[in-house]
Phi, psi and omega in degrees: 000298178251139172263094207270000175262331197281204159285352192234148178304167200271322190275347154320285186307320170299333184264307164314315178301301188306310169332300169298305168306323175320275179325306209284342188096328183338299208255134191243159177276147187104331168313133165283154210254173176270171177273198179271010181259305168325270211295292181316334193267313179316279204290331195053045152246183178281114202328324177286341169314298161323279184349294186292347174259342172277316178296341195280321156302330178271014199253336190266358160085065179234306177219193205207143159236144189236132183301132163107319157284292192157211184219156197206144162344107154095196189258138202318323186259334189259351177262136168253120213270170186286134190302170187244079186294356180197124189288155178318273224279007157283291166317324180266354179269282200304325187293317211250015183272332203285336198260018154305289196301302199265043183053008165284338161221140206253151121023083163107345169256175182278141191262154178352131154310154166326286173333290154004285187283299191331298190295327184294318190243354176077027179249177165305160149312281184320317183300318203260351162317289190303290181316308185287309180305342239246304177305308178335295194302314179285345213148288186273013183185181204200144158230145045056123159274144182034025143233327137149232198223135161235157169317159186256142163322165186290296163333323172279335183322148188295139148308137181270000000 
């Protein structure tokens, strides 16, 4: 897939492969692009790597990003991207309240890592950061320094 031997960056070969799903209709305008925790698991690079292949696409006006949603197909006026009716770290906040709920993850043990939730949903780091304060904040979890975040006993939980 990437010629990791060759002459052009890497993150060159990456904007290309996205350029081309782009051409092909693959990725439509107004779409969300994949993210950059995607894009590290596909290519197997590193995140500034992403970076450097999404800025480099933005810089040529192919996508656009909007903080907080995500980065999406064409140009912010001229694509109308599809709404977001709930931000990602809501959502990944509500997926772990619910298996919370539904005994799959129990009172006193640990809930997914940062690492984890980035690969399980495909979001930033800051996105999956956001979800567990988010729990925090609500309840439904507790963190521990330098051992890491658990469910909270049944009793602190938020009413439903």
């Amino acid at each position: 897939m990437l010629d990791h031997d060759g002459d052009t960056h890497l993150y060159v070969q990456i904007a290309e492969f996205i350029r081309e799903r782009i051409q092909r209709g693959d990725l439509l305008p107004g779409h969300p692009i994949p993210s950059e925790a995607a894009i590290q698991s596909e290519f197997g690079v590193a995140r500034t790597t992403a970076r450097r292949a999404f800025h480099m696409l933005r810089e040529e006006g192919l996508i656009y990003t909007v903080q907080g949603e995500g980065t999406f197909v064409g140009s912010p006026d001229a694509s109308p991207r599809e709404p977001r009716t709930t931000p990602m770290y809501r959502k990944i906040a509500e997926d772990l309240a619910g298996r919370i709920r539904g005994g799959e993850l129990l009172p006193r043990r640990a809930v997914p890592s940062e690492t984890a939730l980035v690969q399980q949903y495909e979001v930033a780091r800051e996105t999956a950061r956001k979800a567990i304060a988010l729990l925090r904040e609500q309840g439904w979890v507790y963190t521990v320094p330098q051992r890491g975040t658990f469910v909270s006993p049944e009793e602190h939980w938020p009413a439903s």
